[in-house]
N, C-alpha and C positions, 0 to 999 in steps of 0.2 A: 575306110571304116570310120563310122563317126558314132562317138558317145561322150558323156560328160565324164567329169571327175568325181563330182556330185553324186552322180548317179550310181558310179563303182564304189565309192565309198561308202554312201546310203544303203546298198544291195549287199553288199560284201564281195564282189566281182564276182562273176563266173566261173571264175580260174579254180574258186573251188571246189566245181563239179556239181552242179546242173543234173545230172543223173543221179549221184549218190544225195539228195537232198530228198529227190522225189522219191527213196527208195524209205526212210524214215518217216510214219505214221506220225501223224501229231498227238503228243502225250496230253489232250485234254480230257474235264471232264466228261463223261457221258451225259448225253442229251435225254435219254430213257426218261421218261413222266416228266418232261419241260419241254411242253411244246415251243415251237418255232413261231414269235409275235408275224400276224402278219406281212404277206411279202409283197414287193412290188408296189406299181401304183396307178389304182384304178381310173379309167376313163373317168374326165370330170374335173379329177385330182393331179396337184401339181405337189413334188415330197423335194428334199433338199438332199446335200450330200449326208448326211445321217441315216438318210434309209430309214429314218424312223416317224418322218413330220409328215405323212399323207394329206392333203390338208384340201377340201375342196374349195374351184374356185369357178365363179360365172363364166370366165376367159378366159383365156391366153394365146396372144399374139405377140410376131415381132413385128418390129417397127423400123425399117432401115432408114427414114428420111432425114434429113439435118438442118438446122437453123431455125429461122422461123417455121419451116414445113414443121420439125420436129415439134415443136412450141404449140404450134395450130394442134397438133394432134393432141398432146398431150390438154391441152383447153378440154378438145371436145371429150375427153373421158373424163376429166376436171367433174363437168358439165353435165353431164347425164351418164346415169348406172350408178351401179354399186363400189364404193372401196377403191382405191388404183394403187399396186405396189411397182416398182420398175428392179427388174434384178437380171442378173450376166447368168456367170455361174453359178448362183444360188448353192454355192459352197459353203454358206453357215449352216448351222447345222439346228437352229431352235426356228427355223420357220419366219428368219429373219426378211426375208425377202417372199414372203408370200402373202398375199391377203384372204382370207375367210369369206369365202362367199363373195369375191370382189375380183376385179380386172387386174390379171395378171402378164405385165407387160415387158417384151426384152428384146432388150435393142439389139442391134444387128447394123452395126456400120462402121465399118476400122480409119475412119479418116483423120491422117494426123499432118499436120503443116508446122514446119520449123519455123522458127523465126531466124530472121534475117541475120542478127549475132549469136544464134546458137546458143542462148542461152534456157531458150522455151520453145515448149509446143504448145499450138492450140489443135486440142483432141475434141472427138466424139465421147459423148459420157460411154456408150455403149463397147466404145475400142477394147480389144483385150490387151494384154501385154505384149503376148506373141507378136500382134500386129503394130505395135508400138516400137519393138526391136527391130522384126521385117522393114519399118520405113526409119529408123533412126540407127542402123547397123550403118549400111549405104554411103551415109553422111559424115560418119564416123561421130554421130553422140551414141549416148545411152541413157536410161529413166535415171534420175538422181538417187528417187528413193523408191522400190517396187515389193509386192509379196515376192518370194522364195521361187514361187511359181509362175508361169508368165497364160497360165488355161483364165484369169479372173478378166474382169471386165475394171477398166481406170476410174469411172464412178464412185463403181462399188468399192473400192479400195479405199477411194475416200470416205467413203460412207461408213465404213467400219475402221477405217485411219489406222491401215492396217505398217505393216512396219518388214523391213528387210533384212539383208548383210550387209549395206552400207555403214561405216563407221565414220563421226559421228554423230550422224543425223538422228533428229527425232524421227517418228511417225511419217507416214507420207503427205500428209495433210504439213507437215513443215513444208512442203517442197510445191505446195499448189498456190500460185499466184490470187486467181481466181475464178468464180464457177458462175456461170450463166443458170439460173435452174427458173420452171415454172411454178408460181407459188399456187397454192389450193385455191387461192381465190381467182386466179386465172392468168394474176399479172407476169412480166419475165421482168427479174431483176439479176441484177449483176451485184454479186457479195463477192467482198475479196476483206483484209483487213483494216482497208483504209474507205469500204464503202459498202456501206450495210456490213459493219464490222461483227455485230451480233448474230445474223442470217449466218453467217460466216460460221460464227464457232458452233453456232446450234446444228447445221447441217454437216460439219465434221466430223467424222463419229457418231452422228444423226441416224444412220439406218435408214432413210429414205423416211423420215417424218416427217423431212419441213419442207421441203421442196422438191423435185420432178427435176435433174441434172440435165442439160440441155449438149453443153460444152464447156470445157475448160481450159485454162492456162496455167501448163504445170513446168517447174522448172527442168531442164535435162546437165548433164553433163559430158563431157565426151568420154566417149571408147579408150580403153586402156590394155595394152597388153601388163600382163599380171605374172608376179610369181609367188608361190606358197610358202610360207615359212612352219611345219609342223610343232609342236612341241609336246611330248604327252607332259602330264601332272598329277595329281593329287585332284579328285574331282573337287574338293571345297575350294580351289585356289584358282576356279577359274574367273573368276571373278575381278582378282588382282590382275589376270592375264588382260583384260578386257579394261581395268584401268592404264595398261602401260602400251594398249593399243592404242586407245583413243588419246595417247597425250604422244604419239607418235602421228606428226602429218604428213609424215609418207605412207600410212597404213591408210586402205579406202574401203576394205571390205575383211568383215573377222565372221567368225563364230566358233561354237567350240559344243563338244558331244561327251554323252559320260556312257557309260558301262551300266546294262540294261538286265543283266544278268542277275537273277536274285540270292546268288553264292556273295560277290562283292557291288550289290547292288550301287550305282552314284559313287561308289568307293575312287574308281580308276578313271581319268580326264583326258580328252587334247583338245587342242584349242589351235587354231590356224586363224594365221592374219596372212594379206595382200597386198604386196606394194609393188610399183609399177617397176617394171623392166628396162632397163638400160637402153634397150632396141625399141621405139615405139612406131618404125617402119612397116610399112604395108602389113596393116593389122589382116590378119582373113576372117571371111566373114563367122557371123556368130552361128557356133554349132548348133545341134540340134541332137533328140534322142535318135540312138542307133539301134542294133540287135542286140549289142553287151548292153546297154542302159535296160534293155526290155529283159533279158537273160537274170541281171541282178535282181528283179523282181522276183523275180522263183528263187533264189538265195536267200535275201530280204525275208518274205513268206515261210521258209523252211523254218525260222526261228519260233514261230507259233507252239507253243507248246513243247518247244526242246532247247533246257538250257546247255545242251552241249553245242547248238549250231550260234544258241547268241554267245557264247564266249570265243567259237570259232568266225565268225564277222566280227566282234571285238580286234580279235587276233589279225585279222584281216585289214582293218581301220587303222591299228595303228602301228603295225607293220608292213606288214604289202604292198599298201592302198599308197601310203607316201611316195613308193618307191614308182610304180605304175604311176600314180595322177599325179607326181612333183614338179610336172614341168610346167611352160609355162602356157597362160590359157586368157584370152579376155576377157573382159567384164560382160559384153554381154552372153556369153558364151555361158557363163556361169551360171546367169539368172533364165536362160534360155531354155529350162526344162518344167514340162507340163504336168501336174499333180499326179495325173494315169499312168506315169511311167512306174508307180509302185502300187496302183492299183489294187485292189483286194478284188478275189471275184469267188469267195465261198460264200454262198449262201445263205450258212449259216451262221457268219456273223458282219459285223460291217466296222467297220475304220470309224475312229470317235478321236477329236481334237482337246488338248487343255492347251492352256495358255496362260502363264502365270507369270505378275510383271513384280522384281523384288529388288526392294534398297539394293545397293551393292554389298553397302557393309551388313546388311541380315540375309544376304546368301548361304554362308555355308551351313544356318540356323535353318533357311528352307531346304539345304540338302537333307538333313538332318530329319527335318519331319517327312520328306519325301521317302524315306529309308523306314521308318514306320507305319507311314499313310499308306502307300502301295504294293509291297510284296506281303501284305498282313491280306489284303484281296484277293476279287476272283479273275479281277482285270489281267490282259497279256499285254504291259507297255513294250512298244518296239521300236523305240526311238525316242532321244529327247535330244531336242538342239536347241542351247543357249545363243543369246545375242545380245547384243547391245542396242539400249533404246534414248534417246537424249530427252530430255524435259520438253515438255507438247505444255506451253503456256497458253493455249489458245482455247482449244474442243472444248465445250462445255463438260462432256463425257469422258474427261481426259483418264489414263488408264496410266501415264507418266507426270505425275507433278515435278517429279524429281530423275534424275537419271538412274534408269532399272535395268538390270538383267531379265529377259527376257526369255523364259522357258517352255519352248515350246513342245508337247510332250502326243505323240502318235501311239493309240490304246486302238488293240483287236479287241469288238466287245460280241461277246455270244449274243444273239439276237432273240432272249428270252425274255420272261418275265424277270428271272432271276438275277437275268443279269443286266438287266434294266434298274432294279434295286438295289445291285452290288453297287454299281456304278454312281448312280444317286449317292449312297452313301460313301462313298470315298470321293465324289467330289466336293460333298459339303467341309469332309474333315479337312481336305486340302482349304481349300477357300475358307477356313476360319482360321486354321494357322498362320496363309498366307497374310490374311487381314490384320492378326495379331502379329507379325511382324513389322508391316508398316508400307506391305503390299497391296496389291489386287489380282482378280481375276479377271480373264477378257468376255465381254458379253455375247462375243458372235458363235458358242454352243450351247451344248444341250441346254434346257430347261431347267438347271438340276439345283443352282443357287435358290436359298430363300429371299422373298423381296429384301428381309431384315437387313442377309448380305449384302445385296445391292445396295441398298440407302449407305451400309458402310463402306462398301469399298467405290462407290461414286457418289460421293459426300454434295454434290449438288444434281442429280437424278431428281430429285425434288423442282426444283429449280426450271432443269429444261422439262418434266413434264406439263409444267403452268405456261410456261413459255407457247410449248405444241399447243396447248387448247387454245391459246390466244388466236398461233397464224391461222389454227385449222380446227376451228369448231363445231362443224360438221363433221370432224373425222374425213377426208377425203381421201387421206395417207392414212393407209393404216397396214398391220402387220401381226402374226400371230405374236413376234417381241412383245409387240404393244399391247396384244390382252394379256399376254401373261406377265405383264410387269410392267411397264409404263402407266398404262392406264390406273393400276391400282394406287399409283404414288400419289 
């Protein structure tokens, strides 16, 4: 039997019956006079994980070829047509990776080559993660720094410099050497920080504005067997927890989770850190989802409008779950599970991302506002996992100037009008609180920040969007991001 720890912890295990969940109606509101926003997504149109961004486009193909092949092709789309976006999983959620009436393009080729000290790989932009573990399990390394989930593409990772449970690394874009990409005018250059240092930070974080990713040089680290260390707390305190990880270097991977329930909303903590195990003999290879990983999903699900099953997964998290998932498990084993494994599949509403990066020391101030922002809604959050982020000196679009806890926060949103504009409005009040603390919010969802936001919480957005018109004046790169906020800066 094979599943993660992850996964029983996230789900609430199965153990607590799988039948008696589905036997519980969900206590939401009624849909009577609010119609259902259109569904699915029409021939022509390419929509993102939001289920909300339909967005037509002239094309879409994939592209398996590599190197120069890759580069040629990318020229000739450069070169004639409309618009070129290049995206994986097109898991943002604002239309980040799509272009409007323009060639939309996804690569398709897992090729990844160690280097010779093991201390890098040279990937395909298009590689996912899975396929990144698949050839560096083997080897005995693993990614330094990756998403949570291994369904994305290494590009795109970079492109939105996205961030993991490794502790104490920044962003993943800490951990990439340097990127081969095609520029709009046709050229291939090679940016790293010591060459085309500015190409560099601009395409960090970039979102596929400034260059067409070819291949890269990203740093790895090796395989580790792991063991858990649980601790519940005070949800304001995890924060402190997350300082005395990160000043501990035998700890390699943390995060920590708060109580979802809106009785003691954020009130109740745990927080789990990872240090390597005594035995680090014939690791086995890195897991994968099983049937309990797929089972937890219908547990997970159950909480939808019932706060007796989210304080009974509470109950589960931080009693059960330690005892079940305590043992010990590698690194890549950890990061070796695909966003579908908690999948949503009601039709009537869809999975919506926040992501909020905050001081350490003005955390328990964003718990705080998180306690009046959210259960005052019509939103059903079902999950938030904190993390640790270290200072990203580089991105232009950097989302850490300083070192943040990073809150990342999984909303069921009804698929309405209405609930389209709850939403809106509770993510502005969040992202202004967050801003007046001396945070931000992350740019890879909805639509829902005003530019105003923006300009504040990316105090140089101005900056790189002068920059874009310089490399790419014609627009070659373009993306619905970039009509709804870029271009206007």
């Amino acid at each position: 039997m094979r599943t993660t720890r992850r996964a029983l912890l996230l789900g609430g295990g199965a153990a607590l019956g799988y039948g008696a969940a589905r036997a519980l109606s969900p206590g939401l509101p009624s849909l009577a006079g609010n119609p259902l926003l259109p569904d699915g997504t029409p021939d022509g149109m390419l929509n993102d994980a939001s289920l909300l961004s339909p967005t037509p486009v002239a094309s879409h193909e994939a592209l398996d070829t590599a190197g120069e092949q890759l580069a040629e092709a990318f020229r000739a789309r450069l070169a004639d047509g409309p618009p070129v976006n290049v995206g994986a999983a097109r898991h943002s959620m604002g239309g980040h990776a799509i272009p409007p009436e323009g060639q939309a393009l996804t690569l398709a080729n897992g090729t990844v080559a160690v280097a010779e000290d093991g201390s890098a790989m040279r990937v395909h932009a298009g590689a996912r993660w899975s396929e990144v573990i698949a050839a560096l399990d083997p080897l005995g390394h693993s990614p330094k720094v990756m998403q949570s989930n291994n369904d994305f593409g290494v590009a795109a990772t970079f492109s939105v410099n996205a961030h993991g449970w490794p502790v104490p690394h920044g962003p993943m874009g800490s951990t990439v050497r340097s990127v081969r990409m095609v520029m709009p005018s046709g050229d291939l250059v090679t940016a790293s920080r010591e060459e085309n240092p500015d190409l560099f930070a601009l395409a960090m974080g970039g979102y596929g504005l400034i260059g067409l990713i070819v291949d890269m040089e990203v740093e790895i680290v090796p395989n580790l067997r792991l063991t858990p260390e649980y601790v519940r707390l005070p949800g304001t305190e995890i924060a402190a927890a997350f300082s005395e990880a990160v000043a501990d270097p035998e700890v390699s991977m943390a995060y920590g989770r708060l109580s979802v329930g809106r009785e003691d909303f954020f009130q109740d903590g745990f927080f789990i850190a990872y240090r390597p195990a005594a035995d680090q003999a014939d690791l086995p290879p890195a897991s994968g989802s099983g049937w309990l990983s797929r089972r937890a999903r219908d547990i997970f699900r159950a909480q939808l409008g019932h706060e007796g099953w989210k304080g009974a997964r509470w109950g589960f998290e931080t009693r059960i779950g330690p005892m079940i998932g305590g043992g010990e498990v590698t690194r890549n084993s950890l990061i070796n599970e695909p966003v579908l494994t908690l999948d949503d599949r009601d039709p009537a509403r869809t999975d919506i991302l926040h992501e909020y990066f905050v001081p350490l020391e003005a955390y328990p101030d964003f718990v705080q506002a998180c306690r009046k922002a959210i259960p005052a809604s019509y939103q059903e959050l079902l999950n938030i996992t904190l993390r640790y982020v270290d200072t990203d000196p580089v991105s232009v679009l950097a989302y850490a100037p300083g070192p943040r806890i990073a809150a990342v926060m999984l909303f069921s949103q009804e698929m309405t009008a209405r609930g389209e504009a709850d939403m809106a409005r509770m993510t502005q009040a969040l992202i202004d609180r967050t801003l007046d603390l001396g945070g931000t919010y992350y740019l890879p969802y909805r639509p829902h920040a005003t530019l105003d936001q923006m300009r504040r919480g990316y105090p140089r957005a101005e900056e790189f969007a002068a920059a874009k018109r310089g490399i790419d004046p014609d627009l070659r790169l373009r993306s619905v991001f970039w009509d709804n906020y870029v271009s206007k800066l």
